[in-house]
MIPASE-599811 format. One record per residue (C-alpha): residue number from 1; x negated, y, z. Coordinates in Angstrom, 1 decimal. Example, Ala and Ser with C-alpha at 12.3 -4.5 7.8 and 13.67 -1.06 7.14 Angstrom:
REM MIPASE-599811
@resi 1&px -12.3&py -4.5&pz 7.8
@resi 2&px -13.7&py -1.1&pz 7.1
This chain:
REM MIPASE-599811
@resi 1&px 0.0&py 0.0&pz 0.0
@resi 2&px -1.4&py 3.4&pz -1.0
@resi 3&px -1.8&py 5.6&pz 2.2
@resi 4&px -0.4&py 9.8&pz 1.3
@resi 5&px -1.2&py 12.2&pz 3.8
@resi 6&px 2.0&py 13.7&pz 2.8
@resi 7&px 4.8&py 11.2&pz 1.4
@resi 8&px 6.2&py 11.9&pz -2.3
@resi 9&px 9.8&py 12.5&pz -3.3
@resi 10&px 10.3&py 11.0&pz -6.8
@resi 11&px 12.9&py 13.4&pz -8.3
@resi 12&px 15.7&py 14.8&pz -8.5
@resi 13&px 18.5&py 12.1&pz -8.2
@resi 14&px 21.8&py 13.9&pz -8.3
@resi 15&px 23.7&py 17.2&pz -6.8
@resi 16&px 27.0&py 16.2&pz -5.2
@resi 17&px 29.5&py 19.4&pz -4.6
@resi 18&px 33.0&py 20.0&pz -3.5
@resi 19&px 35.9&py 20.6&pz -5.2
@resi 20&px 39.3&py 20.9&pz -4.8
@resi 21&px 40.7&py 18.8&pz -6.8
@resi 22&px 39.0&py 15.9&pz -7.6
@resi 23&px 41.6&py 14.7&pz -10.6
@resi 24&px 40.8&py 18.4&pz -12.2
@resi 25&px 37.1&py 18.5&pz -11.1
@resi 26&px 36.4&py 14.9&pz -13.2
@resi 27&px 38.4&py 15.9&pz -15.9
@resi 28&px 36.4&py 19.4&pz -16.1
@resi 29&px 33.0&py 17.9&pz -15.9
@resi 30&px 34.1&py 15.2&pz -19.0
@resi 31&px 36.0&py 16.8&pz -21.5
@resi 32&px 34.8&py 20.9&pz -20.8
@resi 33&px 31.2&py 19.8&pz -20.0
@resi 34&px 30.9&py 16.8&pz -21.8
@resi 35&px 30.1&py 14.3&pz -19.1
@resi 36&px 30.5&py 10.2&pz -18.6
@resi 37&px 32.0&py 9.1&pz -15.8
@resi 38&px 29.1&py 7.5&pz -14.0
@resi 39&px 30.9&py 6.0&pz -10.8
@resi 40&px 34.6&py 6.3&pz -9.2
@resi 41&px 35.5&py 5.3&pz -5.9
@resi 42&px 38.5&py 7.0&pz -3.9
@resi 43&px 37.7&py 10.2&pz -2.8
@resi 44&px 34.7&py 10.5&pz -4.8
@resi 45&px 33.4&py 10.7&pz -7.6
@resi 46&px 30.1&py 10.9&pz -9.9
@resi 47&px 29.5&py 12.3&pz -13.5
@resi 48&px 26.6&py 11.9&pz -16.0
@resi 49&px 26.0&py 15.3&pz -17.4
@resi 50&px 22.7&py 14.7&pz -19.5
@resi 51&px 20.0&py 14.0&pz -17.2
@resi 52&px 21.9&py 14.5&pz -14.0
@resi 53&px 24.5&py 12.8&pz -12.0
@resi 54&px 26.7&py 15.2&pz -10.3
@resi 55&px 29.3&py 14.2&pz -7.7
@resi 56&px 32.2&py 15.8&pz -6.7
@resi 57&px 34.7&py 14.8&pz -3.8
@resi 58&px 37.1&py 16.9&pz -2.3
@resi 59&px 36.8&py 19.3&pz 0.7
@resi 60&px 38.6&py 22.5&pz 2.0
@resi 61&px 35.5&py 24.9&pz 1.3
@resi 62&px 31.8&py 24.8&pz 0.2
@resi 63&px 31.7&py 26.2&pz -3.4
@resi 64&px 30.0&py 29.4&pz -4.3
@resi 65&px 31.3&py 32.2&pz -2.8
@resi 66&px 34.0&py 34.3&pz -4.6
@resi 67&px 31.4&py 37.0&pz -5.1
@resi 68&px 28.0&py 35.4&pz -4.7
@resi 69&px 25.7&py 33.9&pz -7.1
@resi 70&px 24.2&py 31.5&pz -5.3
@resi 71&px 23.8&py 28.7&pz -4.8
@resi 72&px 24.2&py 27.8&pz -8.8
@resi 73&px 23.0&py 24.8&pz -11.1
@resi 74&px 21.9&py 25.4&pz -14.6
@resi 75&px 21.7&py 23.4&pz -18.0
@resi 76&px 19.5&py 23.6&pz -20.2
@resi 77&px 20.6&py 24.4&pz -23.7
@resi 78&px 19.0&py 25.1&pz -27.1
@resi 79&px 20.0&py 28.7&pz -28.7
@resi 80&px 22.5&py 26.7&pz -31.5
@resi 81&px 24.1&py 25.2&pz -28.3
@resi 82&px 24.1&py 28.5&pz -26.3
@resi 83&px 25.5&py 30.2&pz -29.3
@resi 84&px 28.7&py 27.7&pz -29.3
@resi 85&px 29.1&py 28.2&pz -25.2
@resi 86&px 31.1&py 31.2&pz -25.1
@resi 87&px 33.9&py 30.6&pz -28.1
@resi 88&px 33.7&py 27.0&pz -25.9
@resi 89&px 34.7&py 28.2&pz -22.7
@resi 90&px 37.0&py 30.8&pz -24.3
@resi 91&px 38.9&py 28.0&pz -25.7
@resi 92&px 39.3&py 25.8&pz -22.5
@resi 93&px 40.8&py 29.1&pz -20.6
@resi 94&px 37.1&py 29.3&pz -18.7
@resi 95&px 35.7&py 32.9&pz -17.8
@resi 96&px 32.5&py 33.7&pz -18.7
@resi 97&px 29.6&py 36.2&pz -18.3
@resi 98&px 26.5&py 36.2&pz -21.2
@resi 99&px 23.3&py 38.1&pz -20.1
@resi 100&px 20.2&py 38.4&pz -20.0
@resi 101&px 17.0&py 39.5&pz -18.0
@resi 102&px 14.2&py 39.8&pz -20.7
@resi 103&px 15.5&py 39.6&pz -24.2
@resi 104&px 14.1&py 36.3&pz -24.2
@resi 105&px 16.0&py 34.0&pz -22.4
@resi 106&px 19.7&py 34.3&pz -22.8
@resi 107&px 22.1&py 33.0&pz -19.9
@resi 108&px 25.8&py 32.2&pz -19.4
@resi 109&px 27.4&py 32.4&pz -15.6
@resi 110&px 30.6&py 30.1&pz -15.5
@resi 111&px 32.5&py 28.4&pz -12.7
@resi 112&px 34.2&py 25.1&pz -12.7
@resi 113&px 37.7&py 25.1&pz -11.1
@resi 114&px 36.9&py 25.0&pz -7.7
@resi 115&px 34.4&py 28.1&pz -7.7
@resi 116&px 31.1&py 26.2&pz -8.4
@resi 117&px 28.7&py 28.3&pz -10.3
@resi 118&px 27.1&py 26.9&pz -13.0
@resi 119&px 24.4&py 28.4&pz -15.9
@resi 120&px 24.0&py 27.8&pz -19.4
@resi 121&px 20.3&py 28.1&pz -19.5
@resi 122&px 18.8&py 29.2&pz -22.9
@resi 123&px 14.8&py 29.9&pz -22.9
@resi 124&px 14.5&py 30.3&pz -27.0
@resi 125&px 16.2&py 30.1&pz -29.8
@resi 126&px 19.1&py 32.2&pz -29.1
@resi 127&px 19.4&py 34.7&pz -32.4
@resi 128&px 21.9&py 37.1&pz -30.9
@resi 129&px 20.3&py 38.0&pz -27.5
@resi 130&px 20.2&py 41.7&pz -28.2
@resi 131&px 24.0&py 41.4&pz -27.7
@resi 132&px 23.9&py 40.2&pz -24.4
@resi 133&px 24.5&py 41.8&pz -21.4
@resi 134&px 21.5&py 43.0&pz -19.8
@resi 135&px 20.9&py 42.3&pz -15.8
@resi 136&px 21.8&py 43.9&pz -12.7
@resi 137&px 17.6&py 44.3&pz -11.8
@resi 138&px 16.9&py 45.1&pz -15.2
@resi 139&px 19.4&py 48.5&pz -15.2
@resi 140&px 22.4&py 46.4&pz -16.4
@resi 141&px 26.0&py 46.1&pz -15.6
@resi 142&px 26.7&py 44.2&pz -12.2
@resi 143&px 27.2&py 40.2&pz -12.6
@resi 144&px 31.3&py 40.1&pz -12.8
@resi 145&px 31.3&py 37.2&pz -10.5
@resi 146&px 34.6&py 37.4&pz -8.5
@resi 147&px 36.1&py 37.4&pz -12.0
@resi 148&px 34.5&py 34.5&pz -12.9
@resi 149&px 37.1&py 32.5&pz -10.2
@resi 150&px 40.3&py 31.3&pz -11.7
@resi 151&px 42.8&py 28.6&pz -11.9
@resi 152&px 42.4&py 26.2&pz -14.8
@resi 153&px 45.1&py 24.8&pz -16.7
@resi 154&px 43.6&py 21.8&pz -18.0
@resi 155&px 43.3&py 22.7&pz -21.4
@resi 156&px 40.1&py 21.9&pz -23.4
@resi 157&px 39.4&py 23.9&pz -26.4
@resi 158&px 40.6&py 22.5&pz -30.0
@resi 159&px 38.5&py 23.4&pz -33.7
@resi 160&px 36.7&py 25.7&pz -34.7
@resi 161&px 35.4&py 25.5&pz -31.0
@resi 162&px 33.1&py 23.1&pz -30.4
@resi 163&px 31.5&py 21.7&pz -27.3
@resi 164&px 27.9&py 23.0&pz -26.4
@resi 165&px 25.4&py 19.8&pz -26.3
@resi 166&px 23.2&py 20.4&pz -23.2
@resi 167&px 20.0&py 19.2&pz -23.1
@resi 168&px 19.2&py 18.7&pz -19.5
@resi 169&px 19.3&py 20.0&pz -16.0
@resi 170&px 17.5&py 22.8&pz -15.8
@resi 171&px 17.4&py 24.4&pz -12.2
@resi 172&px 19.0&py 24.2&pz -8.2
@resi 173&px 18.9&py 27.7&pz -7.2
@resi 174&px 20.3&py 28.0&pz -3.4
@resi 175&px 20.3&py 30.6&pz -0.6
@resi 176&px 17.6&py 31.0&pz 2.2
@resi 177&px 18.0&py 33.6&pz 5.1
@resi 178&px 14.1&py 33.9&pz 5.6
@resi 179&px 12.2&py 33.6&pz 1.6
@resi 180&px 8.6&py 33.7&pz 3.2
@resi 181&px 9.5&py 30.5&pz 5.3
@resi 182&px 11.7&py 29.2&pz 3.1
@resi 183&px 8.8&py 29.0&pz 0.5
@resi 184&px 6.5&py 27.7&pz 3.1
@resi 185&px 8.8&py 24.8&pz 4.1
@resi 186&px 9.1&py 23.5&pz 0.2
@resi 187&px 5.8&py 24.0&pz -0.6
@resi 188&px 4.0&py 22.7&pz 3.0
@resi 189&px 6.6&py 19.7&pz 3.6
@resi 190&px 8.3&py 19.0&pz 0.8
@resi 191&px 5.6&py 19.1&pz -1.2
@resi 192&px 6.6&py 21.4&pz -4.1
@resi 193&px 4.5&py 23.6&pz -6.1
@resi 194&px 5.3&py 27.6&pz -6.4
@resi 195&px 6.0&py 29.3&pz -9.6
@resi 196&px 5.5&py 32.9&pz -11.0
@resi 197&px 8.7&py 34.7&pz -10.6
@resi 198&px 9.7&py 38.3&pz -11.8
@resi 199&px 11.5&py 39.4&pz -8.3
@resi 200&px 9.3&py 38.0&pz -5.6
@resi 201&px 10.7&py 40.1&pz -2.8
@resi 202&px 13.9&py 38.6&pz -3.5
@resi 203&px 13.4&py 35.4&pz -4.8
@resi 204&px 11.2&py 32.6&pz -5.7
@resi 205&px 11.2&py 28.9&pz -7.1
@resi 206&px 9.1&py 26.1&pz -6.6
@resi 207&px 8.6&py 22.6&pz -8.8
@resi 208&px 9.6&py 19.9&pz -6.6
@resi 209&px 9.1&py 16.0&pz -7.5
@resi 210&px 9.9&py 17.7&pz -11.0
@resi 211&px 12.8&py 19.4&pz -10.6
@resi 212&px 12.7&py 23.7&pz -9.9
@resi 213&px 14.4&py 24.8&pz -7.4
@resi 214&px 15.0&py 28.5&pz -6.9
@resi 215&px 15.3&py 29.9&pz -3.1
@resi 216&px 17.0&py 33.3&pz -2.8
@resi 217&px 17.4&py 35.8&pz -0.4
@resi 218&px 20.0&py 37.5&pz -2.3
@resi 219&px 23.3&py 36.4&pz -0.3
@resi 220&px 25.5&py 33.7&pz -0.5
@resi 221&px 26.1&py 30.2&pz 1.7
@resi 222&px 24.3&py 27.2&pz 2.3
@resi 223&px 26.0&py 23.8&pz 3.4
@resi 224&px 28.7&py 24.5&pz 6.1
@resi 225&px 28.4&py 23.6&pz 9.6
@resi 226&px 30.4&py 20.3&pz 9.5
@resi 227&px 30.1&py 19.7&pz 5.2
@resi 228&px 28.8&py 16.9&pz 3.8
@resi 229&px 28.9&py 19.3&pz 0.3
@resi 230&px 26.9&py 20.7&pz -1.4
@resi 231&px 23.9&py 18.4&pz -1.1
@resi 232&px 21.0&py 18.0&pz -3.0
@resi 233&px 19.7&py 14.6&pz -3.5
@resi 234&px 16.0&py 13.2&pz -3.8
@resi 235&px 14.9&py 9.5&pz -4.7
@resi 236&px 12.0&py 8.0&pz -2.7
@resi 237&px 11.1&py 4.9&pz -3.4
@resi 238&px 10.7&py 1.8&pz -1.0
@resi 239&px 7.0&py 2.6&pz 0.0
@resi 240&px 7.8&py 6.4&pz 0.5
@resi 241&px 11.5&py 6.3&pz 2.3
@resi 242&px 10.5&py 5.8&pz 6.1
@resi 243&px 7.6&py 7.3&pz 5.7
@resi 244&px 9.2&py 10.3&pz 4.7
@resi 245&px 11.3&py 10.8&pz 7.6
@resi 246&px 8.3&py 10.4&pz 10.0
@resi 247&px 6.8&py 13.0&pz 8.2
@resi 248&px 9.9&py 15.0&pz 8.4
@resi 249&px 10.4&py 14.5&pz 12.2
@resi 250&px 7.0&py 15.5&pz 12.8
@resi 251&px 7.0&py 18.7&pz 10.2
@resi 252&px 10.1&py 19.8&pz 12.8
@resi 253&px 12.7&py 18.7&pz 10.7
@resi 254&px 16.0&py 17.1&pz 12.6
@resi 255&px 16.4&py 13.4&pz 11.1
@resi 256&px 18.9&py 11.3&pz 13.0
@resi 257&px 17.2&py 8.5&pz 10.7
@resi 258&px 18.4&py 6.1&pz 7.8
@resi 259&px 21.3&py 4.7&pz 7.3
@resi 260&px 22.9&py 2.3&pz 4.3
@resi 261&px 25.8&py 1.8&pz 3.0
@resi 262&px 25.2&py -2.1&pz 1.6
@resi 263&px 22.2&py -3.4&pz 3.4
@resi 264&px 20.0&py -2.9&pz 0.9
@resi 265&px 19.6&py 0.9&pz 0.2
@resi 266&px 18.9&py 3.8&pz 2.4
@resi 267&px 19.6&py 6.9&pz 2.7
@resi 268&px 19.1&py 10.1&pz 5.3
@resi 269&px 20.8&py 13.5&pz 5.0
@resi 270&px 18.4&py 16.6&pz 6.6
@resi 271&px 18.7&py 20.5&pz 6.5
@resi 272&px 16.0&py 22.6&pz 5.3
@resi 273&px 15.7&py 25.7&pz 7.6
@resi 274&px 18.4&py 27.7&pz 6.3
@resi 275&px 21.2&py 25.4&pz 6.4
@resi 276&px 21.1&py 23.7&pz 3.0
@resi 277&px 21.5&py 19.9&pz 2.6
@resi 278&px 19.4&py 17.7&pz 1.1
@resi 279&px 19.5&py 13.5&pz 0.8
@resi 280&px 16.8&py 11.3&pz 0.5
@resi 281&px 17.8&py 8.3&pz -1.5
@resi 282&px 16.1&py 4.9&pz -1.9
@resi 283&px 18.0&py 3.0&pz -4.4
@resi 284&px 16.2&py -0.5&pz -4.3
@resi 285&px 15.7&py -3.1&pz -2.1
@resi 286&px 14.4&py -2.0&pz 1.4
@resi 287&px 13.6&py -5.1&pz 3.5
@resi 288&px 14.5&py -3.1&pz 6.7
@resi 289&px 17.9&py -1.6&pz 5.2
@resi 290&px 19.5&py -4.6&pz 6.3
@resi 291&px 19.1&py -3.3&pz 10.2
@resi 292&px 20.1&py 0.3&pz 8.8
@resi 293&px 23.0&py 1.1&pz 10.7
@resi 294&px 26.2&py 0.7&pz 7.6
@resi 295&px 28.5&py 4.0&pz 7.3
@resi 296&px 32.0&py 4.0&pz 8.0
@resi 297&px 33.2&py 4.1&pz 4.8
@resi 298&px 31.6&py 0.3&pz 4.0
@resi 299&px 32.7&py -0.8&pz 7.4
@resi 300&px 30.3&py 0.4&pz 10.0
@resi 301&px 30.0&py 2.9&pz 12.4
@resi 302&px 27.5&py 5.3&pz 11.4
@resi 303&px 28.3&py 9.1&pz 10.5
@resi 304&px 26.7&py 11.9&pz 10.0
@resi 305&px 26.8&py 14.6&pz 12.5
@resi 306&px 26.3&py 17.7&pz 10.0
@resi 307&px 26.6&py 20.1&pz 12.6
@resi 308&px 23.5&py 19.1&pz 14.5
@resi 309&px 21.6&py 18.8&pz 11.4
@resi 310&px 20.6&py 22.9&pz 12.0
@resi 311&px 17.3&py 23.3&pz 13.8
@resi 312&px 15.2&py 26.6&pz 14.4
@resi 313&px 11.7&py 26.0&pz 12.5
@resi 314&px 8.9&py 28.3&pz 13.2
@resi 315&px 6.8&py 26.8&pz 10.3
């Protein structure tokens, strides 16, 4: 077994948010964003969107706030794509916002039914980007993003319209209530790698186990109190999972330790300072996972207690 002085997270396994409605919400993700249904279970569900599984299951709060931008989860699309998106969501009765920060990549703010915010993410390619809006920070309009709230009607929109094809899963961009020690706590413990950003006083993103995440000190709310969504999901593998949450414990993080919910997988939810909620996921065979304590839902008696998930951490 290889020894890591810090254990690895393998990627970015899936985002799981709430929704309202989880009929609408898997019928939004399929036919407006052009998702497979991945897996169903009552109360839950998960859908393929490119790359990325996201799961939805219903709660009485959560989503982004009516006026704030974060957090949000963006897509990567090509500019032939990005140039569909807006006669798209038009057409399926979805507001919409086009903008841009820098004339070179071109972006589209949209929420799904409950209020998640979600980005078209365009970084070339885009021919008509002069026409877009320009920023807030860059001496633009404000981002319209109370109006982006609505009630959907179901409808999806018919020809000429035609869906955008995304690419991939571009970004996790979440709220912090301290960016210096936010930084420090994905970079030092999670492992992540910081990037170059434009608005450092304000915000930042790192590359972690592939994926960019974007911390912001710009407003909005993390995971409630006693939510189980949003969460953000990582996959460790079978030599990194325990590890992991020893090195969490002793980096100050709370971990009330693994659990599974068939014997053979594990998983542990954990906070990062601010609030937000993360999973680690091991998804094969764990030798130990058959002493995991098994969740309610599959029969046991192990739950989460989300509320004592929150910790002070002084870095």
């Amino acid at each position: 077994m290889k020894n890591h002085a810090k254990p690895q997270l393998g990627y970015l396994h899936h985002i799981s948010l709430p929704c309202r409605d989880l009929v609408e919400a898997k019928r939004f993700y399929i036919d407006v964003m052009g998702g497979q249904l991945f897996h169903d279970t009552p109360g839950f569900a998960e859908v393929k969107i490119a790359d990325m599984i996201v799961g939805v299951s219903e709660q009485p709060s959560g989503w982004t706030g009516i006026a704030d931008e974060y957090p949000h989860y963006g897509f990567n699309v090509d500019g032939d794509n990005f140039a569909l998106s807006r006669a798209w969501l038009d057409g399926c009765g979805v507001p919409n916002w086009g903008w841009t920060r820098n004339y070179k990549t071109a972006l589209r703010y949209f929420r799904d039914p409950s209020g998640n915010l979600i980005e078209y993410y365009c970084d070339s390619g885009f021919g008509e980007i002069k026409n877009l809006h320009l920023g807030p920070r860059q001496g633009g309009l404000p981002l319209p993003l109370a109006d982006l709230n609505y009630r959907w009607s179901g409808q999806v929109a018919s020809a000429p319209a035609r869906r955008p094809a995304i690419d991939s899963f571009g970004h996790l961009s979440m709220p912090v209530h301290d960016l210096a020690l936010a930084k420090k706590f994905f970079v030092e413990v999670l492992g992540g790698e910081p990037m170059v950003t434009s608005d450092p006083a304000t915000f930042t993103e790192v590359r972690l186990a592939g994926a960019t995440v974007g911390l912001s000190a710009r407003g909005g709310q993390w995971t409630g109190r006693d939510a189980e969504y949003p969460h953000y999901a990582f996959y460790v593998d079978g030599e990194n999972f325990l590890p992991m949450i020893d090195w969490l414990k002793k980096s100050g993080v709370v971990t009330p330790g693994p659990w599974t919910r068939d014997g053979q997988k594990g998983l542990m939810y954990f906070r990062d300072p601010s609030g937000n909620l993360f999973e680690i996921y091991c998804g094969k065979d764990i030798p130990q996972a058959a002493q995991f304590p098994r969740g309610v839902k599959q029969g046991g008696n192990y739950a989460t207690d989300y509320a004592s998930l929150f910790y002070q951490w002084q870095g």
